[in-house]
N, C-alpha and C positions, 0 to 999 in steps of 0.2 A: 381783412383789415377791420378794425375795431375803434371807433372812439364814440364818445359822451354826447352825445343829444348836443346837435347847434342850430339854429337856423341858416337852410342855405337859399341865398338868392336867386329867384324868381328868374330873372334876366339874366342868365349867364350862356349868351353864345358867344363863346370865344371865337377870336379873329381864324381864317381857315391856315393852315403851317404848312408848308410845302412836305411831299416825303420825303426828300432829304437832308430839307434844315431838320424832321423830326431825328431821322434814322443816324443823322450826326449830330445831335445835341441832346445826349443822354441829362437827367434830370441831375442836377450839383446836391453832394450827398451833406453840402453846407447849405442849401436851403433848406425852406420849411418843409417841403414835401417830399428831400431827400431825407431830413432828418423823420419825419414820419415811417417813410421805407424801412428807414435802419431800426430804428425801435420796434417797431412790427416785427421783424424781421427775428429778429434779438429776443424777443416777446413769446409769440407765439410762434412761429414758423419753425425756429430751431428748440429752443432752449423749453418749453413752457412743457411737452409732456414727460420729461425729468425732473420738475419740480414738483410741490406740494400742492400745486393748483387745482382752486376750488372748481375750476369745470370741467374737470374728470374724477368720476370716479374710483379713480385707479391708479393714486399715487405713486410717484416711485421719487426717491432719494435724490442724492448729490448724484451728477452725472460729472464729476469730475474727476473719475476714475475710469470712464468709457475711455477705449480707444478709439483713434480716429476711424478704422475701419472696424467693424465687426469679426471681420476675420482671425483679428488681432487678439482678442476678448478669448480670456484663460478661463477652463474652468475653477481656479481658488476666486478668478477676480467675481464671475459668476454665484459663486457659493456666497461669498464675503457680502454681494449688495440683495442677493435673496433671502439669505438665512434671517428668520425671526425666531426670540425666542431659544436662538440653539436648535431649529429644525429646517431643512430644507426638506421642501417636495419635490421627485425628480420625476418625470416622464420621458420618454426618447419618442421621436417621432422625427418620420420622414411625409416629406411634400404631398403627397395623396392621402392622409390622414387626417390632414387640417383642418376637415369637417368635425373627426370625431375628436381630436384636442381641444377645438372650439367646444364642442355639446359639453365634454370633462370641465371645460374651466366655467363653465355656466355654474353646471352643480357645486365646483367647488368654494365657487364665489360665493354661493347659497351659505355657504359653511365660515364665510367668511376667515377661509383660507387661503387666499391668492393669490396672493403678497409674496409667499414663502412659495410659490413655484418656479421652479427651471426647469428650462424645456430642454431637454438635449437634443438637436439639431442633426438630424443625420445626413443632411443636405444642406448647401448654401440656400437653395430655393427658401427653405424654413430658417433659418438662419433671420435672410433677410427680412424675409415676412411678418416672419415675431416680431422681432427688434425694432422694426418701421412701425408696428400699432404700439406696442409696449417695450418701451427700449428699456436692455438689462435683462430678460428674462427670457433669453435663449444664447447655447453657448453649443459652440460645431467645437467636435476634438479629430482630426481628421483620423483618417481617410474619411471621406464624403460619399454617400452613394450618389447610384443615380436617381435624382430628383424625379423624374416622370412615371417610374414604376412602383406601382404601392405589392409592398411584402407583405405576403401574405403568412401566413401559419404554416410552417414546413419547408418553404421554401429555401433553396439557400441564401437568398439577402434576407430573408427573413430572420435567419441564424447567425445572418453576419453582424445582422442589425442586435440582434439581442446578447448574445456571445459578450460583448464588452460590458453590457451591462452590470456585472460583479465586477470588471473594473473602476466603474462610474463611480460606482459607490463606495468600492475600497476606499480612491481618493478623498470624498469626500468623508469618510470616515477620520482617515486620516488628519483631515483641516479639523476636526474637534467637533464635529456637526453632528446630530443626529437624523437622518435620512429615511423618508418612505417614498417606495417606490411605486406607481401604477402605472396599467397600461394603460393607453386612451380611450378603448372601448369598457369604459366603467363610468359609472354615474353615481354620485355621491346623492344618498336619502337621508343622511346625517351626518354629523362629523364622529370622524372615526380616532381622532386622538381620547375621545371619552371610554373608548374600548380598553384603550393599551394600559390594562393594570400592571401593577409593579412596576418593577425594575431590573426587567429581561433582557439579553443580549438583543434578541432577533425575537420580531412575530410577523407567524405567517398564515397562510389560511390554506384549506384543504378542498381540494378540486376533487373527492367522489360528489358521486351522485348518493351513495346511501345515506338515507337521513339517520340525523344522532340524536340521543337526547337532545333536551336544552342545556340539560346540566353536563352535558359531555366532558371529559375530561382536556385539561389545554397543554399536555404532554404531548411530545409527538408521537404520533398513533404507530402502533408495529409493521413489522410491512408483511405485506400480504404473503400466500404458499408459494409466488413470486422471486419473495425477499425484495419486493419494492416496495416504495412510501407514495402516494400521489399527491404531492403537497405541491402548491400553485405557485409558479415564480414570477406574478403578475399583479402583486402584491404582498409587501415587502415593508416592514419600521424595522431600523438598525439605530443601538445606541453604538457611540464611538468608544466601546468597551473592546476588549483584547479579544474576549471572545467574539462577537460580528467582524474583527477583523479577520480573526482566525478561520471562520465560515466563509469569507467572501474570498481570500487567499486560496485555500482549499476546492472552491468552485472554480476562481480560476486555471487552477493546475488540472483539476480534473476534464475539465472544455481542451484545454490546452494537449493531454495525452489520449483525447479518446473522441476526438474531435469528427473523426469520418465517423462514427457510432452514432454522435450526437446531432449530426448533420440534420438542421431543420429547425430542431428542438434545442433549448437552452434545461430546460423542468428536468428530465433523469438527470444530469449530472448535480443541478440542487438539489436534487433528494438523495443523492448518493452520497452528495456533503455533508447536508443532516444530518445523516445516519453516520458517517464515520467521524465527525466532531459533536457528538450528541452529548456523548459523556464531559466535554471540555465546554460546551457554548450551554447556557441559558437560553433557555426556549419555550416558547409561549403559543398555542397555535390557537388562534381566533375563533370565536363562537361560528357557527356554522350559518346558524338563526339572521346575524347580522352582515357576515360576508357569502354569501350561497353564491356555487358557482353558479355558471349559465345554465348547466345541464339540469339543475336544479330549479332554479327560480321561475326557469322559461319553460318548461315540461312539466309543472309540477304542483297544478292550480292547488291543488286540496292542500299542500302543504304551506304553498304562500299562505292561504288564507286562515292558518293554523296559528304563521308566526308573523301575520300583521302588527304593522306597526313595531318589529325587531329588524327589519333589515337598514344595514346601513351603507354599503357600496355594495353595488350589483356588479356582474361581472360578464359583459357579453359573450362569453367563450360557448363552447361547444357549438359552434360555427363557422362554416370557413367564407372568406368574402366580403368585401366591401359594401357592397350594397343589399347583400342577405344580412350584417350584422344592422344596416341601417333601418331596413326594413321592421329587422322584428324591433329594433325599440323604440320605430315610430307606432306601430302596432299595440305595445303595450306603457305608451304614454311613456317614454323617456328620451326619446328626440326632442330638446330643449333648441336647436338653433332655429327650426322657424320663427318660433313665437318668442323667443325669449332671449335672444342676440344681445340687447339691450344690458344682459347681467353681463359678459363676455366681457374682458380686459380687451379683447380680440374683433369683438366683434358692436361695437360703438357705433353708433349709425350720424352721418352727416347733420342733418338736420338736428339731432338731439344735442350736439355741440352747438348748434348755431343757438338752440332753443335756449341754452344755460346761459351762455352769452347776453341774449337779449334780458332775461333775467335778471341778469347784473345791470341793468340800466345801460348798455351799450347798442352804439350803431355797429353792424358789422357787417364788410363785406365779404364775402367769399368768392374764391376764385381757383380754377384747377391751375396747375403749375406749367401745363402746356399753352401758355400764354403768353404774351407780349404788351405791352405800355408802351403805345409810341406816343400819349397824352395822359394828361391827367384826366382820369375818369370823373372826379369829384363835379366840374362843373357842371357836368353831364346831369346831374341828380336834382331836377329840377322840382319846386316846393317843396311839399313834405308831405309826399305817398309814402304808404307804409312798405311798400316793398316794390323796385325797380328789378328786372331783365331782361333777357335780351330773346330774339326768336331764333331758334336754332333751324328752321326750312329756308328749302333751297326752290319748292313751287309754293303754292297755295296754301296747302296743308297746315295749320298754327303746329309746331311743336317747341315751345318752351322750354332754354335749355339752361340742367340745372346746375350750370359751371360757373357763370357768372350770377350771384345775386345780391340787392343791398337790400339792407333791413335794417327799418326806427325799432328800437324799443319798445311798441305799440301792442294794444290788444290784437291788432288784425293779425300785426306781423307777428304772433306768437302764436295764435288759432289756426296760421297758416302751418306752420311748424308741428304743430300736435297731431293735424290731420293729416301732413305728408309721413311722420312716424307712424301713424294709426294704418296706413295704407300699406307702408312697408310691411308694419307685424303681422300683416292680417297672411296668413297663411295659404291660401292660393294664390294671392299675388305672391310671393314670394318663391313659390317655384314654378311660377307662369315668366318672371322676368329678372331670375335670378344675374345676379352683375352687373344689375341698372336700372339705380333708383330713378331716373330722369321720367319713366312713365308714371311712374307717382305723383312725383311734385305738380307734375302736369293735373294728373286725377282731382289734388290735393286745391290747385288752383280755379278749380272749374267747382268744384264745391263750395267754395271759400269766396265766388265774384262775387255776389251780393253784401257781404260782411267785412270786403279788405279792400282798401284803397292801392288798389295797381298800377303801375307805371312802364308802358314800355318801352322802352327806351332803342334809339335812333340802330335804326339797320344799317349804317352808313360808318357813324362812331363803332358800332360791336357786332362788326360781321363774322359769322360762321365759316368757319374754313373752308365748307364745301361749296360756297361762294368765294371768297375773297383770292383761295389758290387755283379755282378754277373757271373765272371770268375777268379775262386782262383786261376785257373792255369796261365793265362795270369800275373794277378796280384804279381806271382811268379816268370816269367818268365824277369818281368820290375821290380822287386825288385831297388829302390834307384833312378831310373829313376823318379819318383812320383813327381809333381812341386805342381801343386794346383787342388783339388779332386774336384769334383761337384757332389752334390747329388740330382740332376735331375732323371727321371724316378720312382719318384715316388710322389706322391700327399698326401697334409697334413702335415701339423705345427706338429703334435706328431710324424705320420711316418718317418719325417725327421730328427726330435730329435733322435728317435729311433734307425734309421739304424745307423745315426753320432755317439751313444754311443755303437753301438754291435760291431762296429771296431774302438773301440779309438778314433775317432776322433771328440765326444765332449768333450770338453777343458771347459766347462765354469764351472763346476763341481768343479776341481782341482784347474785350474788356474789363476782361475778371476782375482788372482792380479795382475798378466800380461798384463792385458786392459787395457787402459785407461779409459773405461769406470766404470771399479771396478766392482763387484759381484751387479747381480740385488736379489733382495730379492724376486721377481715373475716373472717371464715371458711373456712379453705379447707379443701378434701378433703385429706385428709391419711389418715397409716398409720391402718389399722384395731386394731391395735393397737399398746402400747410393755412396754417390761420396765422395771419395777423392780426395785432392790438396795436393800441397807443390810446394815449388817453386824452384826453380836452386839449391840455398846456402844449403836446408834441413834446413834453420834454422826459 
């Protein structure tokens, strides 16, 4: 929740409210602090990362073409809010890859290309995932895999997964687009729409290892005393010409008739395309210098350092594995999400929203969405320290929890923010407590005591779940004292449904019509938390 610097009174301990006058006197969405809820709500919570708003870097359009569920979400309606330009970038990726989608959208952002990417979604897991950081720019065409298993190269989900691929693109061809395809284990060194001379059906790049001139020819090369081509289907510009349509129709039929052959692999039946629409399609195959494959770029010191400063997408390949592709290009400096998360559509870190915020001349509070208001927290927020919250221990121990917090506009309370981001980037912390910033903020606070005016506010009003759901007595002892509940300490979307209904305190049940949001008809996992705004007036 977000509003404009006011003064708040010193003396404000409101009168103590029983738990059942709180638990049946929901706040009136016609008073002032209903009408703040709803605006917040409307602000930021829902509507704000679909708009033009200045605190994200990573705008996205009119959201009034989303459906209401995601599942809903076609791919034209996908193309129609990606495409810049007359280009869509398409990647497909299933739910154990979303490391290496994240590291691609880092570089691409580099390239200030972002905008125009669509994720194709081979699982609802990524589906939802996308769409929850960056709504609009992932689109599921079912069948679905399964979400928990990452496809490897040969595999058969791996062939299932890629196999459609010259569908994906057909279609998009089709809607008038011009389309480039990558696979996620690539890293952009430059932008690569500077390559695509002319005005060619299809360009693609060539997967040997033998190095070529610079001036190599950009025909497609003969095929080998094989009568194969090894040109890479992992990188991919289609203009929506007759011809790329003609090339991507013909790889479908050929996948489609030779299918047990091709089992694993999608590449022989594209180069078997090539080769029999060669004469009918326009063709263009990439500098070698700028696209090298893996087996290349990564075995091949003397020559990288021949055509320094010409490569422009790397290409992880000639390696099988999750964690060996990760490896070698943390190895050779192209593992960008430790350190550089920050560039990521995907990967936005809390505190740097809250940072922009306070920027803007705003109070704001944050709060995780497994939460409860059985008071108004505001009176709670006594003088004017730069930053209020709550203690998340349940013995002795201080741990500082970083789900509730309020923040002035202040230099403290923005020094505090810089150092919890700086602790985040720093790259052992980051894979010492990867999925929780909460040790940072901590680090960040203990750094920051001398230079920031803190407040901590009442254990009684903001107790920790692992207190309040598991000490009847205390919990009776603080009776009316209760501000806003946290059902932390325990893990899981139904566990937390669950404990929230065994003590009343899920609402959505009874009271939906008290949302703004109105009754959902299903539940789905959704963001763990959202930001509210509103501004000075409430209006």
């Amino acid at each position: 929740m977000v509003q404009q610097q006011r003064p708040v009174q010193s003396s404000l301990s409101p009168s103590p409210l029983s738990y059942s006058l709180i638990s049946n006197r929901p706040i009136s969405l016609l008073s002032r602090n209903g009408l703040l809820l709803v605006l917040a709500l409307l602000l930021l919570g829902v509507f704000l990362p679909w708009t033009g708003s200045p605190f994200f870097p990573f705008p996205n359009r009119s959201s009034s073409s989303f459906p209401s569920n995601w599942r809903d979400y076609s791919l034209d309606q996908a193309a129609k809010f990606t495409a810049k330009d007359g280009t869509v970038i398409v990647c497909a990726v299933s739910y154990p890859f979303m490391p290496f989608l994240n590291n691609w959208l880092i570089s691409v952002s580099r390239q200030k290309h972002q905008d125009k990417v669509l994720v194709i979604a081979e699982d609802y897991a990524t589906l939802y995932k996308v769409n929850k950081k960056w709504p609009g720019h992932a689109v599921l065409i079912p069948p679905a895999l399964d979400s928990q298993t990452a496809q490897y190269f040969g595999s058969p989900g791996f062939f299932n997964f890629t196999s459609r691929r010259p569908q994906h693109l057909l279609q998009i061809l089709e809607l008038g687009y011009n389309v480039m395809y990558n696979d996620v284990d690539m890293v952009w060194l430059q932008d690569p729409f500077q390559q695509l001379e002319g005005s060619h059906d299809a360009y693609f790049t060539d997967d040997r290892t033998n190095i070529k001139p610079l001036n190599h020819s950009h025909n497609l090369p003969h095929p080998d005393r094989n009568g194969v081509t090894y040109i890479c289907s992992c990188m991919i510009f289609l203009r929506p010409t007759n011809g790329a349509k003609l090339l991507m129709k013909t790889w479908i039929e050929e996948l489609k008739s030779g299918s047990k052959a091709y089992e694993g692999n999608d590449q022989p039946a594209f180069n078997w395309s090539l080769n029999k629409t060669a004469h009918q399609v326009d063709l263009y195959l990439l500098s070698q210098a700028a696209f090298p494959t893996g087996g290349l770029y990564f075995k091949n010191e003397t020559w990288v350092n021949e055509t320094k400063g010409k490569h422009v997408i790397i290409h992880n390949n000639y390696i099988v594995g999750f964690k060996n592709k990760m490896k070698r290009f943390r190895d050779f400096g192209l593992w960008l999400v430790d350190d550089h998360a920050l560039e990521s559509p995907l990967g936005k870190l809390e505190p740097q929203h809250l940072l922009q915020i306070l920027e803007l001349g705003y109070n704001v509070m944050y709060n995780d969405v497994d939460m409860v208001w059985l008071q108004d927290p505001f009176p709670y927020l006594e003088s004017s320290h730069d930053v209020y919250f709550t203690d998340d221990k349940t013995a002795e121990t201080s741990n500082i929890c970083s789900c509730t917090i309020f923040l002035r506009p202040t230099n403290g309370s923005k020094l505090l923010m810089k150092k919890w981001i700086e602790k985040l980037q720093a790259q052992p912390w980051s894979k010492s407590k990867k999925g929780n910033d909460q040790p940072a903020f901590n680090w960040a606070l203990e750094q920051t005591a001398h230079q920031v005016d803190v407040y901590l506010l009442s254990q009684a009003a903001f107790p920790t779940g692992g207190l309040y759901f598991r000490n009847m007595t205390w919990v009776k002892e603080t009776k009316g004292k209760h501000v806003i509940i946290h059902s932390n300490y325990i893990v899981g979307f139904k566990n937390k449904m669950k404990r929230f209904r065994d003590f009343g305190l899920w609402l959505v049940d009874d009271h939906a019509p008290k949302s703004p949001l109105g009754k959902f008809t299903k539940i789905q996992k959704t963001s763990s938390s959202k930001y509210r705004k509103t501004r000075k007036t409430g209006t």
